[in-house]
Every structure is written in structure tokens, then in C-alpha cells.
C-alpha positions in Angstrom: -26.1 0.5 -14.3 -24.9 4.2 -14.1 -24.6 4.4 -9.9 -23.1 0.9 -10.3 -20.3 2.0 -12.5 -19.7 5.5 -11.0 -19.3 3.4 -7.7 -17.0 1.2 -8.9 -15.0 3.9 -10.8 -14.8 5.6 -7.2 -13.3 2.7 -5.5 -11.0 2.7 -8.6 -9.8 6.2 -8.2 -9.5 5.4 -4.0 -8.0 2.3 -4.6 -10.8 0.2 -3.2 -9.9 -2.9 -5.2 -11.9 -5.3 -3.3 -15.2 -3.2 -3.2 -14.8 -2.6 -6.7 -15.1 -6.5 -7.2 -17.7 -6.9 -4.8 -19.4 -4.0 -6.7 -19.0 -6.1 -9.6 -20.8 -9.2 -8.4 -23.4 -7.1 -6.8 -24.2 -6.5 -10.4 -24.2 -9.6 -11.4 -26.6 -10.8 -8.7 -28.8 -7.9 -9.1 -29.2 -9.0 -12.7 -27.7 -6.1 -14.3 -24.9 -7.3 -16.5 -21.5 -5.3 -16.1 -20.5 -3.4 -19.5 -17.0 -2.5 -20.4 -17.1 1.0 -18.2 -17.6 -1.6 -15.1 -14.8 -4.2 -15.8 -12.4 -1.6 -16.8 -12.8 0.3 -13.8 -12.3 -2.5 -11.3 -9.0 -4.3 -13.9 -7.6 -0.4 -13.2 -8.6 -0.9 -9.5 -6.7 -4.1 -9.3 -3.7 -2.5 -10.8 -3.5 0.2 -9.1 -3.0 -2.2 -6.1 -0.8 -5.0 -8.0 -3.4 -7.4 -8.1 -2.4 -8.7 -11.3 -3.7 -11.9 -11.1 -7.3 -10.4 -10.4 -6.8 -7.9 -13.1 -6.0 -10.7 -15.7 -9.2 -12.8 -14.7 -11.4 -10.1 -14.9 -9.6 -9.6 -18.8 -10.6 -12.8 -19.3 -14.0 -12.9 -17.9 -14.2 -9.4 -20.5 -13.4 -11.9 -23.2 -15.4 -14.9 -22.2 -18.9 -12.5 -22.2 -17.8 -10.8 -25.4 -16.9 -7.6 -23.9 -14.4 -5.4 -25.9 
């Protein structure tokens, strides 16, 4: 869980949007569940880049799994 979110926290900061997300299902199909450190560092990833759209699913994903 921790090299997973420092990963995806790095593609945040280098504006890696699309690793970040792939980091993110990577998760998912290693069965690790992604916590609120790992969505909040790819939504920031999306918006650094203006994917909105991808940023707003992910918030709603958040909210579908109980995440706050």
C-alpha cells in the first residue's frame, strides 16, 4: 500500500496523470484496495493536467466505496 501510494503521489507531483490511474488499478488488481492517500493523489494528478472529467469519476468512485 505505502510504495503504491508514494508512486502515485510521484506521478502526481510530475504530472503523470495516466500512470497515476494505471497505478490505481494496478492496486485494485493486486488486491490491495486504494485508501484516500491513493485517490487523492491521482484526482490532484488529473487536475493538475485538466482532466476534470477523470478527476470527478475518481470523486465519485471515493464516494461509491465509502471513502472520505
Amino acid at each position: 500500500m505505502i510504495s503504491f501510494n508514494g508512486a502515485i503521489r510521484d506521478c502526481e507531483k510530475g504530472r503523470k496523470w495516466e500512470q497515476a490511474l494505471s497505478l490505481l488499478n494496478e492496486m485494485r488488481e493486486c488486491g490491495v484496495a486504494p485508501n484516500v492517500i491513493s485517490f487523492n493523489a491521482a484526482v490532484s494528478a488529473c487536475e493538475k493536467v485538466g482532466e476534470w472529467e477523470r478527476a470527478l469519476s475518481l470523486l465519485d468512485e471515493m464516494h461509491e466505496r465509502g471513502i472520505r
